[in-house]
Residue, then its C-alpha position, 0 to 999 in steps of 0.5 A: x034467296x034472301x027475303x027483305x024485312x020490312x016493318x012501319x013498327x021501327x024507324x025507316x032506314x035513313x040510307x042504302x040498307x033495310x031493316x033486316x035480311x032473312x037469308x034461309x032461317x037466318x035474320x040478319x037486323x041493321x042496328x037500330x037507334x032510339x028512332x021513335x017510328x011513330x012520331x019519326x023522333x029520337x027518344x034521348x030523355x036519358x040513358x035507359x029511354x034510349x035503350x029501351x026505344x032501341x030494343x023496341x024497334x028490334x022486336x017490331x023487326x024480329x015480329x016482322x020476321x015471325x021471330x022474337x029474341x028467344x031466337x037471336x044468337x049474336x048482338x053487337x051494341x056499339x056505345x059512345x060513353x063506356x059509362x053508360x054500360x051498366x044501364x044499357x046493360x040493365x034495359x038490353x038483359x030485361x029482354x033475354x032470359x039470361x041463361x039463353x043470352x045470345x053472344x055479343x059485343x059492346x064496343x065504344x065509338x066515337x060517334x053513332x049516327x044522329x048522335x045517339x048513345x047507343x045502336x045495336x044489331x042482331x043476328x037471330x035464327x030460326 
C-alpha cells in the first residue's frame, strides 16, 4: 500500500501529482522548484538562492516522511544552463556527507516549469 506524502512546508503541487509517494520504506519525492511555501513565490535572486529553496523544500518532504537525506539513494537534477553546474553543485553537496552521496544525474533542459534554473527529485529509502 502506498502512503501520500503531504507537507504545508514545501510548495503545493501546481498539477495532478503529490509531493512524494512512500511505497513499503521507499519514498518516491516529485521534483522540487524554488517555490518559497511560505509566501507561494519563486526565490530566483541568483543561481545558488534557487538551489538552496530547492533542497529546503526536499527536507520539509523527506521530514514529512521521517526521513532526511542520510536516507536518499538517487537524485535526479534537471538544469536549464550547464553553466550553472558548479553552483548548484556547491549548494546540493553542502546537504550530503560526501562519502554516502546518493547517486544521481544532472541533465540539461530546455525548460522547467515556471521557468525556473533548476528541480530535482529524489528517491530515499528507509
Amino acid at each position: 500500500m502506498k502512503r501520500i506524502i503531504k507537507t504545508d512546508n514545501a510548495p503545493l503541487p501546481i498539477g495532478p501529482y503529490n509531493q512524494a509517494v512512500l511505497k513499503n520504506d521507499t519514498l518516491y519525492a516529485s521534483g522540487q522548484i524554488a517555490i518559497d511555501p511560505k509566501t507561494n513565490t519563486l526565490v530566483l535572486g541568483n543561481i545558488k538562492q534557487e538551489t538552496k529553496q530547492v533542497m529546503e523544500n526536499l527536507v520539509a518532504v523527506l521530514k514529512a516522511a521521517d526521513m532526511d537525506f542520510s536516507h536518499v539513494v538517487k537524485c535526479s537534477i534537471f538544469i536549464s544552463d550547464m553553466n550553472d553546474f558548479a553552483a548548484i553543485n556547491e549548494v546540493y553537496g553542502s546537504y550530503f556527507n560526501h562519502e554516502t552521496a546518493p547517486a544521481r544525474e544532472t541533465v540539461q533542459v530546455a525548460v522547467l516549469p515556471k521557468n525556473v534554473n533548476v528541480e530535482i527529485s529524489l528517491i530515499a529509502v528507509r
